[in-house]
Every structure is written in structure tokens, then in C-alpha cells.
N, C-alpha and C positions, 0 to 999 in steps of 0.2 A: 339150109347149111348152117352149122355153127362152125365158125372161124372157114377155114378150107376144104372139111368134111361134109359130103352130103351123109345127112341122114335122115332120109327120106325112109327106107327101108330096113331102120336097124334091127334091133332084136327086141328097144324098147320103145320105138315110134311105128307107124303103119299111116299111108295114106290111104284116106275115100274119096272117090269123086263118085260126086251126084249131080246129075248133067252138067248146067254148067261151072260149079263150085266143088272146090278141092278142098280138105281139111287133114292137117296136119294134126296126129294125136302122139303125145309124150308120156308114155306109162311108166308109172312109181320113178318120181323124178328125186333124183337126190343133189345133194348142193353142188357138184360139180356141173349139174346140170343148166347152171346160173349160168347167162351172158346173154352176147348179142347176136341175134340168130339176122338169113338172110334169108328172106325167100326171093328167086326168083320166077320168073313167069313168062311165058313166051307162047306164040299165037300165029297164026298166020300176016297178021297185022303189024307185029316186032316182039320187044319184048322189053321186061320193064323189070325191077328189082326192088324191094322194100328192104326198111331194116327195123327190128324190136327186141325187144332184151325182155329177158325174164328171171324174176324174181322169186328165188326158192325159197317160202316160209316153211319155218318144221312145225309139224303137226303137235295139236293142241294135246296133251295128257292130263289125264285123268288124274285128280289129287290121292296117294294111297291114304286110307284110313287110319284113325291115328288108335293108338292102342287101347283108349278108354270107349271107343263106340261099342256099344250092343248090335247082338244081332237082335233079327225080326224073332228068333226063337226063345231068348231073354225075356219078352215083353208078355203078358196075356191081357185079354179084354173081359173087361166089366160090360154087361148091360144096363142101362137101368130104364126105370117107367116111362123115361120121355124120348125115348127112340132111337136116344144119343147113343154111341161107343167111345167107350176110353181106355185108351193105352194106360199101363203101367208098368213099371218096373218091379222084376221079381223081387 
């Protein structure tokens, strides 16, 4: 549950059970997605309820290129006698 909503079954969570262990999974979580979740649990034995919060990081991006790089197709290679290769610039 987050706040008073189960959402066990939404459109972007799905529960598995494998015998005796439950996992709760949260797909493409966005920052509204932050807070403090409840699980409860319950058994023939009673029943018991945790609580934990989660914390939505945004996803790492990639630096854009800045306008003086070359491409791989700018460059050609030299051989020479010692088996080495060497990039240059056209």
C-alpha cells in the first residue's frame, strides 16, 4: 500500500509468489512514485505490517557531444613495421 491505496495489482506493479515468499515489483517508477509504502502480511498465525520508503533517483544521461569531436570516419590509419596502428586526423 502506498498511503491508503493498495497497489498490489496496479497497471505498473505485479505480485509473485514462489512458495513461501511474495515480491512486490514497481515498473518505470517516476518521482511521484517516492514515499512511504506499507506492506502488510497476514497468515494463519495473525498478521503483522512493515513500513519503508522509497527513494526515486533519475536516471543517469549520457553527456551530448560537443561540436568539435570527430567522427570514427574523419580519422584513417597508418601501418607501420612494428605492428603498431595509428589514428590520425584527416
Amino acid at each position: 500500500m502506498k498511503g491508503l491505496t493498495d497497489i498490489t495489482d496496479g497497471p505498473r506493479s505485479y505480485k509473485e509468489s514462489i512458495d513461501d515468499y511474495v515480491r512486490l515489483t514497481l515498473k518505470n517508477v517516476i518521482p511521484s512514485d517516492e514515499g512511504t509504502y506499507c506492506i502488510l502480511v497476514k497468515n494463519r498465525y495473525g498478521c503483522d505490517r512493515s513500513f519503508f520508503s522509497i527513494k526515486v533517483k533519475q536516471r543517469a544521461r549520457s553527456l551530448t557531444p560537443l561540436s568539435d569531436w570527430k567522427f570514427v570516419t574523419d580519422y584513417y590509419t597508418e601501418e607501420y613495421d612494428n605492428d603498431m596502428s595509428y589514428v590520425r586526423s584527416k
